[in-house]
N, C-alpha and C positions, 0 to 999 in steps of 0.2 A: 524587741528588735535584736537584741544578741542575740537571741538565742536564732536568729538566722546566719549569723556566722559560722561557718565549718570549722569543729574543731580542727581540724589539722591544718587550719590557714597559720596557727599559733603556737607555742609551745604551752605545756605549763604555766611557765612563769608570763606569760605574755597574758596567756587568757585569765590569768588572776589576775594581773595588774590590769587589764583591760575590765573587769567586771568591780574592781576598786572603786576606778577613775569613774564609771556610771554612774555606783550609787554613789561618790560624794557630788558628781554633778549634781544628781535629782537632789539634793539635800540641798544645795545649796544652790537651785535653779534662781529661783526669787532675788538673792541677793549677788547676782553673778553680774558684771559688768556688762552694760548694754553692749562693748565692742567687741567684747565675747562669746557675745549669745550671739550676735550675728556670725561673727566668724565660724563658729559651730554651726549652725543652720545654712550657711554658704557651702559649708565642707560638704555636707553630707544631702543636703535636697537634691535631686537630680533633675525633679520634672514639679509645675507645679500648673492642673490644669484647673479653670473654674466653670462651674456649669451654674445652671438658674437654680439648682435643690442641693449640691455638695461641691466638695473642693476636692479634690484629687491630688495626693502628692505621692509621690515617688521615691525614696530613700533610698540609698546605696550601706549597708548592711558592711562593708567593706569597711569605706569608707570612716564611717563610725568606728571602727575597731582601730584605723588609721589614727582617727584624729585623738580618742581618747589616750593612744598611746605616749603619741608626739605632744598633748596637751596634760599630763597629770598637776602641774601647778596652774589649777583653772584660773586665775589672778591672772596670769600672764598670758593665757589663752591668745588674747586679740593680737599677741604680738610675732604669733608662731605662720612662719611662712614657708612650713611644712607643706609639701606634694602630696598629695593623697591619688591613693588607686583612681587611674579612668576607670576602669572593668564594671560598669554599672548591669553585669548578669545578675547579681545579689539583688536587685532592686525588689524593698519594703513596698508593696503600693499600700495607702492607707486611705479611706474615703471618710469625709467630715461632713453631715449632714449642714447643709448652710442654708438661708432664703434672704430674696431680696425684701423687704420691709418699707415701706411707705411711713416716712417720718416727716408732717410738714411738708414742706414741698418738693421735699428730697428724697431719696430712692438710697437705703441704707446697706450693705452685705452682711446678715447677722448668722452667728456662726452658733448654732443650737446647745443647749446648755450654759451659754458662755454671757453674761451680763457686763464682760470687761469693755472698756472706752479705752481709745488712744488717748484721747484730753477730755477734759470736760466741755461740754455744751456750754459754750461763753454768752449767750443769749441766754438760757437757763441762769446760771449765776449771775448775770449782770441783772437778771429781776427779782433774785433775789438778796441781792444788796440794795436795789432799790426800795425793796419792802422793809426791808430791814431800818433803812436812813429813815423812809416816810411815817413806821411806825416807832423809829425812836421818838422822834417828834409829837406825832399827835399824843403818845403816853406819857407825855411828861406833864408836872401841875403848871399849870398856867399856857397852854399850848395853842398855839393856831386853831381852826376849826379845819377838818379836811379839804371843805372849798377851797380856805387861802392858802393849804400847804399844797393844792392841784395846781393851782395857780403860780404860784412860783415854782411849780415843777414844770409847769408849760405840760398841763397833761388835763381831760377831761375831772370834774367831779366822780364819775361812776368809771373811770378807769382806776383811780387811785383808790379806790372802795374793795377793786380785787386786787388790787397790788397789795393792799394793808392785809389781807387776807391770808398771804402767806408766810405772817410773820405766825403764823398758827401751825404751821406745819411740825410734824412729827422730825422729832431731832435725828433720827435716821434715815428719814423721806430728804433731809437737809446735806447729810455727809453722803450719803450716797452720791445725789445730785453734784455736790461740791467734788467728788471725787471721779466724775465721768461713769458712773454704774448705775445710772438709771436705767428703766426697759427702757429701748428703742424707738418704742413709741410715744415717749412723754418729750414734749417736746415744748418751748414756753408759750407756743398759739392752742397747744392744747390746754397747757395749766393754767394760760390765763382765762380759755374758753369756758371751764367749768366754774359757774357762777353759783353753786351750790355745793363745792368742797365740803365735806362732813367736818366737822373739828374733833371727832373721836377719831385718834391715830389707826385705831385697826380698820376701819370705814375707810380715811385715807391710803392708806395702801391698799386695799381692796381695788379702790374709787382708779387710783394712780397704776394701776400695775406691778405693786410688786410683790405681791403674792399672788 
């Protein structure tokens, strides 16, 4: 995207210090305060339209070169209340291949390549914390029988059979989940629906979607 800026918007010393302040943003994108990332994403999107198959956004090229000037101590980013160019004739258009998804009963916006969650599926983990409580239980010496730990879970016998099930799960089928980067499509009426889970972890993820 600099490189759609017109050299002679800058001097020298500007278009270095503007190609500085880039790469240490992208270096330290990841660890950049949330009220920052936004305030840079405010500065510089211009247009942001959504279709059924991509997302369309719009970039001012200007703008950018504005903000990274006025922002070199990216820390304090979020607190600069620097004017940036109207002049959006620069404008980056940039197209993101995206689909709606059918997750559960819900209708998802997934953005291709991209496996990232806002939060985690709180339904997903709250089943499996449940598996987690119901088979600390049944595996300990001297333990209830499944019936009686269904039963004081106020849950059927053959529901708590597939709940136990996924204290089998592959430890990174677990952090995934725990971390909102599941595929889109596993959803806990899915994981609980499959009543023939494999227990070999590579099966599992095949089985699950994540390879």
């Amino acid at each position: 995207m600099l490189n759609a800026i017109p050299a002679g918007e800058h001097d020298a010393l500007a278009q270095r210090t503007t190609r500085n302040a880039a790469a240490a943003l992208s270096a330290r994108w990841n660890l950049l305060a949330t009220e920052a990332m936004h305030a840079m994403i405010r500065a510089v999107v211009v247009r942001i339209q959504v279709h059924a198959d991509r997302v369309d956004l719009e970039l001012s090229a200007a703008r950018l070169a504005t903000w990274l000037l006025n922002n070199c101590s990216l820390d304090a980013a979020y607190q600069s209340n620097a004017q940036v160019d109207d002049d959006v004739a620069d404008a980056v258009r940039l197209n993101i291949p995206a689909r709606l998804k059918r997750t559960g009963k819900e209708m998802r916006f997934v953005v291709d390549g991209s496996r990232d969650s806002a939060a985690a599926d709180t339904s997903l983990v709250k089943l499996l914390l449940r598996a987690q409580k119901i088979g600390s239980r049944l595996f300990k010496a001297g333990a209830p029988t499944l019936e009686e730990i269904a039963r004081e879970e106020g849950i059927v016998p053959s529901y708590a059979t597939r709940v136990v099930r996924l204290t089998f799960l592959a430890p990174d089928i677990v952090a995934a989940i725990l971390a909102g980067k599941q595929p889109p499509e596993l959803t806990s009426n899915k994981l609980m629906a499959d009543t023939r889970l494999p227990l070999d972890w590579r099966e599992q993820r095949a089985a699950l979607g994540f390879v």
